[in-house]
N, C-alpha and C positions, 0 to 999 in steps of 0.2 A: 433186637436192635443193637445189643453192646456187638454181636460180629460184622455188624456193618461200620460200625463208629471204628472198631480196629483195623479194620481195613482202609477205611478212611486216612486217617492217620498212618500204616503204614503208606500208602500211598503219596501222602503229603513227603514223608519224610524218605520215599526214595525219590522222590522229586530235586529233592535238598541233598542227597549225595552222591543221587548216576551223575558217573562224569559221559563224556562222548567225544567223539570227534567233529568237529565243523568242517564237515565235508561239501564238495560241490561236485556236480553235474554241466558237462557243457557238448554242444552241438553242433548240428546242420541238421535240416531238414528239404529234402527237394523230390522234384518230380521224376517219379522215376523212369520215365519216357526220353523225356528231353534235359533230365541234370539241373531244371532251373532251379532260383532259392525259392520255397514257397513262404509269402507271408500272411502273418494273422494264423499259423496252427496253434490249436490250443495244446500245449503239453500238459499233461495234469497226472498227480502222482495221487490215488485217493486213498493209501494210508494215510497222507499226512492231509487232504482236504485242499491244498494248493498247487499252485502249478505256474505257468508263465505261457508266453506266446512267440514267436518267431519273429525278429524284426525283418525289415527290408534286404537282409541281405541271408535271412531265411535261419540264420542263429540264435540260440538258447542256452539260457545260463540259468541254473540254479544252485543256494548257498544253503548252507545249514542242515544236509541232509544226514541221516542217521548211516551208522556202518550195519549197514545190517539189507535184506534182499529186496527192494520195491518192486513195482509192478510203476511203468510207467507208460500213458497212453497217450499218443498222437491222433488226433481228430480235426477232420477239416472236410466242409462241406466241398461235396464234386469226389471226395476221394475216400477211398476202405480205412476206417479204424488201423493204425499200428499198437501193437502189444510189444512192449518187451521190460523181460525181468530182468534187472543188472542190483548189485550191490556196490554202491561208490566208491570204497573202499579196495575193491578190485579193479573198475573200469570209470573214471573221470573222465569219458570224452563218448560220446554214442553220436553216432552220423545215419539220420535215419530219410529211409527215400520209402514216397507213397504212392503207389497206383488209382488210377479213376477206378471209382465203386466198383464194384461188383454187385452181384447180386444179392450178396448178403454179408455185410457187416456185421463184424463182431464188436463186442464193448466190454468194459469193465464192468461185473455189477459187485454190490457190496452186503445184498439182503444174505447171502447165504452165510453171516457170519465170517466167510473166508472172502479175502480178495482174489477177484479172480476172472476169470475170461466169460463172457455168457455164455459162447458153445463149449466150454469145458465142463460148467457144472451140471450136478445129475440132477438138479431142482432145474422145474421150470421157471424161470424169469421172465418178463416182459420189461421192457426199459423204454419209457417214452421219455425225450430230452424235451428242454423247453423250448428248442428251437422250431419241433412239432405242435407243440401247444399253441406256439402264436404265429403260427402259419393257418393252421385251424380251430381257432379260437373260440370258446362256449361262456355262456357266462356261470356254469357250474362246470368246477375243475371235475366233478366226477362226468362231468357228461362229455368232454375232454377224452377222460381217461375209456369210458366205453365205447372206442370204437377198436380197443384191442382186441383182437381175436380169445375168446372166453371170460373175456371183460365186459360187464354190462351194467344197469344202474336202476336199482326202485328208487321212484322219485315222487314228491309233494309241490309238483312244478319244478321252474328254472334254479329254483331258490333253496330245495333242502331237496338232498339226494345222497344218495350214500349208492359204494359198490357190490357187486352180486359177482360172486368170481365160481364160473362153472356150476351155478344154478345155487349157491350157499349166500347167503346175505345176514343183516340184521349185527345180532353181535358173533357170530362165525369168522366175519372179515376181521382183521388186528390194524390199526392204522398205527403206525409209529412215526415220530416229530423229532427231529433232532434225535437221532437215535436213542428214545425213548417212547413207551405206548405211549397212545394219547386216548385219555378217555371222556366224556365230552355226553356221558348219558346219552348215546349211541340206541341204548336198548328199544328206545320208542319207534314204532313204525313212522312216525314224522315226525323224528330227530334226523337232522341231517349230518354229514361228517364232519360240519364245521370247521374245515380248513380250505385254505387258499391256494391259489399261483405264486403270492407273494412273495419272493426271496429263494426259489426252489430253481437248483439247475434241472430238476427233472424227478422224475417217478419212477420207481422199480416196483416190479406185481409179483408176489411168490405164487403160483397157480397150484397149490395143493397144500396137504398142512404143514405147517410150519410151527406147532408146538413146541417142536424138541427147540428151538430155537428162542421162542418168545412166547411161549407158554398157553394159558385159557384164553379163547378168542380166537386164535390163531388156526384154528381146523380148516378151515377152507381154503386159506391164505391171506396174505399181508400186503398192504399199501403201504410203502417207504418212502416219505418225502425226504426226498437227497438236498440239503443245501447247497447253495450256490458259494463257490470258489472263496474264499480268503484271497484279502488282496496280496500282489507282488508287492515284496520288500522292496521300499522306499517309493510307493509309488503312491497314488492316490487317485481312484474312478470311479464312476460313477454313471447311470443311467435315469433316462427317464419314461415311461411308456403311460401312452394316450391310447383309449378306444372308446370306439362307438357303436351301437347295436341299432339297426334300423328297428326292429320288430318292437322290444320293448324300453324304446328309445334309451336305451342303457347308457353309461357313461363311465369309466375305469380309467383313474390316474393314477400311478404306481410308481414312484419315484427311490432311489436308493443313491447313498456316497462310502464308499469302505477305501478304506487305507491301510499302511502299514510301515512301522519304521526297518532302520536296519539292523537294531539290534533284538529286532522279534517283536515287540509288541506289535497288533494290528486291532484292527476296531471298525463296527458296520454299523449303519442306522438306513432305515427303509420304513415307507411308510406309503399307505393305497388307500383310496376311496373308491366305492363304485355305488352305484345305484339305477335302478330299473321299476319303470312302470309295469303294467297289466302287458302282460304278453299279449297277443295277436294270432288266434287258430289259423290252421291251413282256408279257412273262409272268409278270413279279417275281421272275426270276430272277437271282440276282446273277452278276455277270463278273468272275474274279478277277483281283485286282491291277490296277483299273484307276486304283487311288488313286493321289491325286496333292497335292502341296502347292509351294506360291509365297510365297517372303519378297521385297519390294521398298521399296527407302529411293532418292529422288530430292529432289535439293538443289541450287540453285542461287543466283547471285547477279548483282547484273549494273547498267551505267549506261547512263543514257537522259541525251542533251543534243539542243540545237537541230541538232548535226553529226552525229548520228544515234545508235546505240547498241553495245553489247558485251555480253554476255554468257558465264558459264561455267555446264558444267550437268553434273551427275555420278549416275550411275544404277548400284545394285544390282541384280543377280536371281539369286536363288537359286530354283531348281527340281528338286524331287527326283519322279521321275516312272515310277509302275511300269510293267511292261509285261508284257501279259496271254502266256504261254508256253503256247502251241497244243499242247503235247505231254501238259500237266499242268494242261488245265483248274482239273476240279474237285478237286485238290488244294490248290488257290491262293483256295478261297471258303474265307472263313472267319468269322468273326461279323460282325453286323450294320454296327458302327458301328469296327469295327477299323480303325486307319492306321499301323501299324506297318507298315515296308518289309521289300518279299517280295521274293525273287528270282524274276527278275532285273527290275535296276532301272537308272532315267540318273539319274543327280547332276550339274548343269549350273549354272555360275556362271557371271554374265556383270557386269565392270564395264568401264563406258563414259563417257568423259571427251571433255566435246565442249566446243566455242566457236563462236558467231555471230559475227560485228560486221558492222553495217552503217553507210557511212560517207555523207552526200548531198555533193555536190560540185556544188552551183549543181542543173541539171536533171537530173545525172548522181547515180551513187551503184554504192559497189564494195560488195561483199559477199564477205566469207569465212568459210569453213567449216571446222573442223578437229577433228578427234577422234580418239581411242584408246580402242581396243578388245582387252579381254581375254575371254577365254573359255575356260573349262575344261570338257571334257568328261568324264565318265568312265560307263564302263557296265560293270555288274557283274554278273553269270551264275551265278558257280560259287559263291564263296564271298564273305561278308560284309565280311571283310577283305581281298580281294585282288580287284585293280581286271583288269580284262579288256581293256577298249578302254579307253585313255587317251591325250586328246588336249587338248595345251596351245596356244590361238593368237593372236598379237596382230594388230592390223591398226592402220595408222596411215593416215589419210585424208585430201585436202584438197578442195578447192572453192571456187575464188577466178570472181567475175564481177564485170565489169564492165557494167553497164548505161546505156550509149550514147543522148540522145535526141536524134535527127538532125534530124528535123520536128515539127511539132506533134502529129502521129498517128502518128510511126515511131519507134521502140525498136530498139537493136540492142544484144544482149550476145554479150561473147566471154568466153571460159572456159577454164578451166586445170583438170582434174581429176585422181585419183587416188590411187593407196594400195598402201602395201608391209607383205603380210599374209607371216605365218611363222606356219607350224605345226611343232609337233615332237610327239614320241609321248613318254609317260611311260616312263620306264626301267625301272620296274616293272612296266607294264603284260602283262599274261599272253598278249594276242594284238596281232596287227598286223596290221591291216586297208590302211590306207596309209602310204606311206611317209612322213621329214621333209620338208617343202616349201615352198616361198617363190612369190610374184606380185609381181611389179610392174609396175604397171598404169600409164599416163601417158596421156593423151589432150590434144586441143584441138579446142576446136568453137566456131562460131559463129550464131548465130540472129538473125531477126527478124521483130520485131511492126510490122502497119499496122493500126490500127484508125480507123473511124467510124460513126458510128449505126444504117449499113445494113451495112458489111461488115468481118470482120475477116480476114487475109490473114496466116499465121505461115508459116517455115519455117526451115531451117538444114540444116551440115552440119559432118560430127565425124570424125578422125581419131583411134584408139585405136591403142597397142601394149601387149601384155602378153607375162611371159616367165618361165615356170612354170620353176623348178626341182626336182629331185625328188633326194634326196639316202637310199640307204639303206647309205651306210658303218661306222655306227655300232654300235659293240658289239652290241647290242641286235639288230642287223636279223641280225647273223651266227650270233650264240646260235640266234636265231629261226628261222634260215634262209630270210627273206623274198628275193625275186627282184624285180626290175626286168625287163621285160619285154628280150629280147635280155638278159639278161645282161652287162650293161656292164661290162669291168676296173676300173672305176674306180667303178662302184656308184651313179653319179650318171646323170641326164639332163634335158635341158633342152629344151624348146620352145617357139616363138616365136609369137605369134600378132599379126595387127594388119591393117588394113581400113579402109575409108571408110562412113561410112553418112549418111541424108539422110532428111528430112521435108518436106512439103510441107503445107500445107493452108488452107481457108476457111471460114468461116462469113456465110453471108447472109440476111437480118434483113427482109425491104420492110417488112414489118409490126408491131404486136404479136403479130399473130396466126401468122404464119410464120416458122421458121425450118427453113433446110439447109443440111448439115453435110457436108464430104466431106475427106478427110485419107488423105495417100497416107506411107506410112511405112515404111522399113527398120529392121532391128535385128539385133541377135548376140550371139551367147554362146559363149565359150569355154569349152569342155571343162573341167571343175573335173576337183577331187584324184581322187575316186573311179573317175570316168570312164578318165581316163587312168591311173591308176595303181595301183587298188586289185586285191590276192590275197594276200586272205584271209577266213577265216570272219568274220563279222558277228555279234559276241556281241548276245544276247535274241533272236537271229530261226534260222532253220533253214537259210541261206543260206551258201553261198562263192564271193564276189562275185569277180569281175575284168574290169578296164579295156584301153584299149588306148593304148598310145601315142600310135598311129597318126591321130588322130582329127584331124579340122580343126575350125574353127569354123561352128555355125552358123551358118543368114545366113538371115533372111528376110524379108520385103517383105509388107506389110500394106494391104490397102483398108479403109476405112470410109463408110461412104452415112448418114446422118440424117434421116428428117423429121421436124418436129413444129407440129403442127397447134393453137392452143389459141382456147377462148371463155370468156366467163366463168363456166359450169359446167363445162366439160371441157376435155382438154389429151387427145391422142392424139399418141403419137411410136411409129418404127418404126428400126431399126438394124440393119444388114447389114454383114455382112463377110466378106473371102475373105482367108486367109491361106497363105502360100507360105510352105514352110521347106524348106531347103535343109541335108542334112546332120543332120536331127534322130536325136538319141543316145534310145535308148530301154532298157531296161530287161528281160529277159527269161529265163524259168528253162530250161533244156536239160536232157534224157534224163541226163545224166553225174552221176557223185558224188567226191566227194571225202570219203572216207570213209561220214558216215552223214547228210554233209550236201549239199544238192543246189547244184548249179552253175549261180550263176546269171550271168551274160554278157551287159557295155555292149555295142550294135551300131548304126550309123549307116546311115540311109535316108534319102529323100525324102519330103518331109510333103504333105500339103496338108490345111487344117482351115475351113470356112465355118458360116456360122451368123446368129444372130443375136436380137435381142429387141424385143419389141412390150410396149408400156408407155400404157395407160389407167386414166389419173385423173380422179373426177367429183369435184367440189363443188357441188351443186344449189345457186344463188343464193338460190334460196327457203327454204331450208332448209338455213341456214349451220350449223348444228349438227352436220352430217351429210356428210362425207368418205370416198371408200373408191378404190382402184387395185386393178389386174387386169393383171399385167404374162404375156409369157411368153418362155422363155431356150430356145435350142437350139444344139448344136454340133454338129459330125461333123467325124471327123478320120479319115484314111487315106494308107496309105502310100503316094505315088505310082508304086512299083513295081510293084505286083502290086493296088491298091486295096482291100487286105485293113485292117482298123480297125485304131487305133492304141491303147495300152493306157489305162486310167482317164482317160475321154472320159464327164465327167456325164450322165447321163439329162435326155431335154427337162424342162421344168419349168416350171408353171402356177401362179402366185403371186397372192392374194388378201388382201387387207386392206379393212376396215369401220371407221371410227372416231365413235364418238357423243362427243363433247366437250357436257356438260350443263353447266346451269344450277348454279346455286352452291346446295349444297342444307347449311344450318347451317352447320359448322363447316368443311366442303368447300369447299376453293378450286378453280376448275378442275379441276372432276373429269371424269372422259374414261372410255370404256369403248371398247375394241378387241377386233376379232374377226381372226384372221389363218387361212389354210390353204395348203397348198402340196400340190398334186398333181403329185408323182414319175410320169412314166412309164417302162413298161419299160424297159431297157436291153437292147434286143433286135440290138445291134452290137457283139457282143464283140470282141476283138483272139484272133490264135491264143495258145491254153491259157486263156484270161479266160473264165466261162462267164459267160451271160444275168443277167440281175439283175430278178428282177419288180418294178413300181410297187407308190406306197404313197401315201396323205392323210394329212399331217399338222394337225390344227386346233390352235390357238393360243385362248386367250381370257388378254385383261390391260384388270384396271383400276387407275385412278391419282388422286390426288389430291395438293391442297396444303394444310397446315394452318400454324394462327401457334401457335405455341406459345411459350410466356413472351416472347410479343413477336419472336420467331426466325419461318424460315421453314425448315418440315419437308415434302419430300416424301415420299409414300408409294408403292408400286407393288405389285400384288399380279398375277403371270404365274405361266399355267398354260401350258405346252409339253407337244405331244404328249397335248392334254385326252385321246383316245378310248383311248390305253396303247396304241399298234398296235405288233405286234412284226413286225421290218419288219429288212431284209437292205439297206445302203447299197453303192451300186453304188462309191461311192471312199473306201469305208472300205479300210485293208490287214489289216484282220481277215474283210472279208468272203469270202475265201476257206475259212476255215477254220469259217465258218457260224456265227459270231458274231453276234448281234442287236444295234441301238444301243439309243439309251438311250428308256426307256419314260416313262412321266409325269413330269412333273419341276414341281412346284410352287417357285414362287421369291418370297420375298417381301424388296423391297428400300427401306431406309430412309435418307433425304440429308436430314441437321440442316444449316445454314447458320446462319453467326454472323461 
């Protein structure tokens, strides 16, 4: 801890002596057809997190920017992403003109550690904005995020779900919050990812590992939630957004106000409710106890100067989350619009206190990261007042970088990461699942960026140690008479885990029209709590799980191939990949009981998982009105020892969208209509005990519009999911064993006041 408290402190105290310039940025932006001004483009610089919009006569101004190179992005629905890198200090005036889409838009993303273009970097990205979200709106943000092509989701119903990126899930996936992990006891098969829509301009997907970057977890890839904008100096806005779920008569108010002065302070408060009855199968039949509800309050505050910024940011979640009990269906339906909690049920608090600062140092510039994480878990079974699984855990985290620029087109950072997380078990709690337990995690890694017009060239490497303790001395485990595997006199154990790992990769560009992509990458994940530790039953499921000690760490080695081919009506790309995993922990039920519950037992093998996704985008030049993509995702995964399939490995899947963006018709701003479908095919590669899963079509239809209302601007959206009611078996639902159908028609209509 003392090199992170001196870091700390240096940090503070170059805060206290970079000087800088107060420089500005100013504009036009217009159509580059016809010369008009456009208004409402959003400008946004995401070094610094803010940005501004074009008024009526299509001009942009921004203050306080650093000497040194940004990346600045223009975005504006009907029209292609602009990019451009300026340093203010050279050019104080940029005039930039947009063209109608094309077929495929580029964007800034920010997961790869560098800021940078998506078709420049040799990571795979996916970037869904929130403007997508609530056009096609779920009431689980992961169920959202899987209709990305190699994005997909194991789910415990509407209410807890987590993602599966290219057939990897569990604790493989990294989620990061305010640019830090978030960890949230993830490791449970029905633990959900316990994050929301709330306050997020959008989602970026790293579709391979992403270790060298953010460490154990991170092997399959990482879910970024991007925060939404800082306010414009001296300004003050605000939004409010209303929805409704026909199916499980849902309900979602999400309301936000941030501001900010002119001499840099700014300041945010946001705050959402939602809640949902018993879903409604493709037959209109209700699934009990699938209800669920979400309180969330985020607040921040925070200073912007010429020597860069700092910020503090603080987040509630409260989730109370039923779960459907395979033993006692239809005991647990009960009236239509009922939310009163059934057993059994999770009760899940999460508060999280994080910091940014970013400092510029001439061309250089340090960034640190730091937050605390509590989380309470509790799951309750038997009776209303007596908690069953209770687990309390804090984690404290840092991430300190330094960003190094050596040449004109070379970047180099080096990094300090890590965090010391503590779990313990409530004393009251009725069962014990796993034992008290501590991590600490420490790593150091280095990276670098080459970029220019034709090629970009990244790579790095990272040394991690981690060193689990498992402690069940405590009253509690002896009442209990919980075991540590061997039996230890002393009731504690410890393991050590730590390793190298490395990335390589490219991106090259000859043209507009070409780009190939190819990134060679290793990752790892050590064994979490459960894995190595856990014996005992698992209250809400039928399960008596046990771990082993014995376990090493994953490790596996990733390829990735790219093409993408684009013209000005169409963009065709294709993506391949093989992955090696070494050591993979899996999941499995056995013949045995323990009592009247079955036995289910963590085991380590050899993986191997390939696949891949083909992605076709038209925009007929002729007919700019009219948009549509035709993507398709495939995985397989098997164990390399016997080639027998490995367990909840997605069904391929064939993904279709239509978009008519019309004419302004009365009071209709930009109104759009979309058509979506996805055809599921069978899952005719079960794992042993997993049985087949038949295919299914899902169709989508959403329209949307923008309206002025007392001079405000109101969006409207009105989606239909699952228009044809198919009742329909998901092959990575963990209800679908027990012959549970998902959710059937779900009419959603969603309403965004701005002011």
């Amino acid at each position: 801890m003392k090199y992170v408290i001196t870091l700390g402190v240096f940090l503070l105290a170059s805060i206290s002596v970079v000087q800088g310039q107060n420089l500005s940025l100013s504009g036009t932006v217009r159509d580059a057809s016809t010369a008009e001004p456009l208004i409402g483009v959003t400008i946004f610089v995401p070094e610094l997190g803010r940005g501004t919009v074009s008024d009526r006569q299509g001009l942009f101004a921004m203050e306080g920017l650093p000497a040194r190179d940004l990346t600045i992005q223009f975005s504006y629905i009907g029209y292609a992403t602009a990019l451009k890198r300026i340093n203010p200090s050279e050019q104080a005036r940029l005039d930039v003109q947009l063209t109608s889409a094309t077929a495929s838009v580029d964007e800034v993303v920010v997961s790869a550690a560098y800021v940078m273009s998506k078709e420049s970097s040799p990571i795979s990205i996916e970037k869904i904005d929130r403007q997508s979200i609530l056009r096609n709106p779920s009431p689980s943000l992961m169920t959202a995020l899987a209709k990305t092509p190699g994005v997909s989701e194991v789910s415990l119903g509407p209410g807890i779900s987590k993602p599966v990126i290219r057939g990897l899930s569990f604790s493989r996936v990294l989620s990061v919050y305010q640019g830090a992990r978030f960890e949230n006891q993830q490791w449970g098969a029905d633990h959900g990812l316990g994050l929301t829509e709330t306050g997020l301009s959008g989602i970026e997907i790293i579709k391979g590992p992403a270790s060298i970057i953010y460490g154990s977890g991170a092997m399959a890839g990482v879910v970024n939630l991007i925060e939404e904008a800082d306010a414009q100096a001296g300004e003050v806005s605000g939004d409010v957004n209303v929805r409704m779920y026909s199916n499980s008569l849902g309900r979602r108010l999400d309301a936000g106000v941030k501001g900010a002065g002119q001499k840099g302070f700014f300041w945010s408060l946001r705050g959402a409710s939602e809640s949902h009855a018993d879903y409604l199968d493709g037959s209109g039949s209700p699934v009990g106890n699938t209800r669920f509800q979400t309180q969330n309050i985020k607040a921040g505050m925070g200073l912007r100067k010429s020597w860069g910024d700092t910020r503090i940011r603080y987040t509630f979640l409260k989730q109370k989350l039923g779960i459907l009990d395979e033993t006692n269906q239809e005991l647990l339906v009960t009236s239509r619009n009922d939310r009163a909690l059934q057993l059994p049920f999770q009760d899940v608090t999460d508060h999280f206190l994080n910091s940014e600062s970013n400092v510029f140092l001439g061309d250089d510039k340090l960034k640190a990261t730091f937050g605390y994480h509590w989380n309470f878990r509790e799951e309750t079974e038997t009776e209303f007042d007596q908690v069953d699984l209770g687990l309390q855990q804090s984690n404290f985290m840092y991430d300190i970088k330094y960003y190094k620029s050596v040449w004109e087109q070379t970047e180099l950072i080096f990094g300090l990461q890590g965090f010391y997380l503590n779990t313990i078990n409530y004393e009251e709690a009725a069962e014990i699942l796993i034992p008290d337990a501590t991590k600490d995690d420490r790593s150091l890694y280095a990276l670098f960026n080459y970029s220019n017009p034709e090629w970009v060239v990244q790579g790095g490497i990272r040394y991690d140690y981690r060193k689990v303790t498992a402690d069940a001395s405590g009253q509690n485990f002896l009442d209990y008479g919980f075991e540590l595997e061997g039996s230890p006199e002393s009731r504690t154990l410890s393991r050590s885990f730590d390793g190298m790992t490395g990335s390589a990769g490219a991106t090259f560009r000859p043209s507009e029209n070409w780009r190939f992509r190819l990134n060679v990458a290793s990752g790892f994940r050590a064994p979490d709590l459960a894995e190595l530790y856990s014996n005992g039953p698992h209250p809400g499921t039928a399960r008596f799980e046990q771990g082993s000690a014995d376990f090493v760490r994953e490790q596996n080695i990733q390829s990735d191939l790219g093409v993408r081919y684009r013209q000005a009506d169409f963009a065709i790309s294709v993506e391949g990949f093989y992955n090696r995993v070494n050591n993979y922990i899996y999941f499995s039920p056995t013949d045995e009981q323990m009592g009247d519950l079955t036995i289910w037992r963590f085991e380590q093998d050899n993986a191997g998982l390939y696949g891949g996704e083909a992605l076709l985008e038209v925009h007929p030049s002729g007919m700019p009105w009219v948009s549509g993509s035709t993507s398709y995702s495939m995985v397989i995964g098997k164990r390399r020892s016997d080639q027998s399939y490995l367990p909840y490995i997605p069904a391929f899947r064939w993904n279709q969208d239509l978009t008519f963006t019309l004419k302004e018709l009365g009071i209709l701003k930009r109104p759009y209509l979309n058509l979506t479908g996805s055809l599921v095919l069978d899952q005719d590669k079960p794992a042993l005990l997993e049985e087949s899963t038949p295919g299914y079509f899902i169709m989508g239809l959403h329209f949307g519009s923008e309206f002025n209302l007392w001079q405000q601007k109101l969006n409207a959206s009105l989606s239909a999911n699952n228009l044809l009611d198919v009742h329909y078996l998901d092959h990575m639902s963990l209800y679908r064993p027990f012959g549970v159908r998902q959710l059937g028609r779900n009419i959603s209509l969603s309403l965004q006041f701005t002011f």
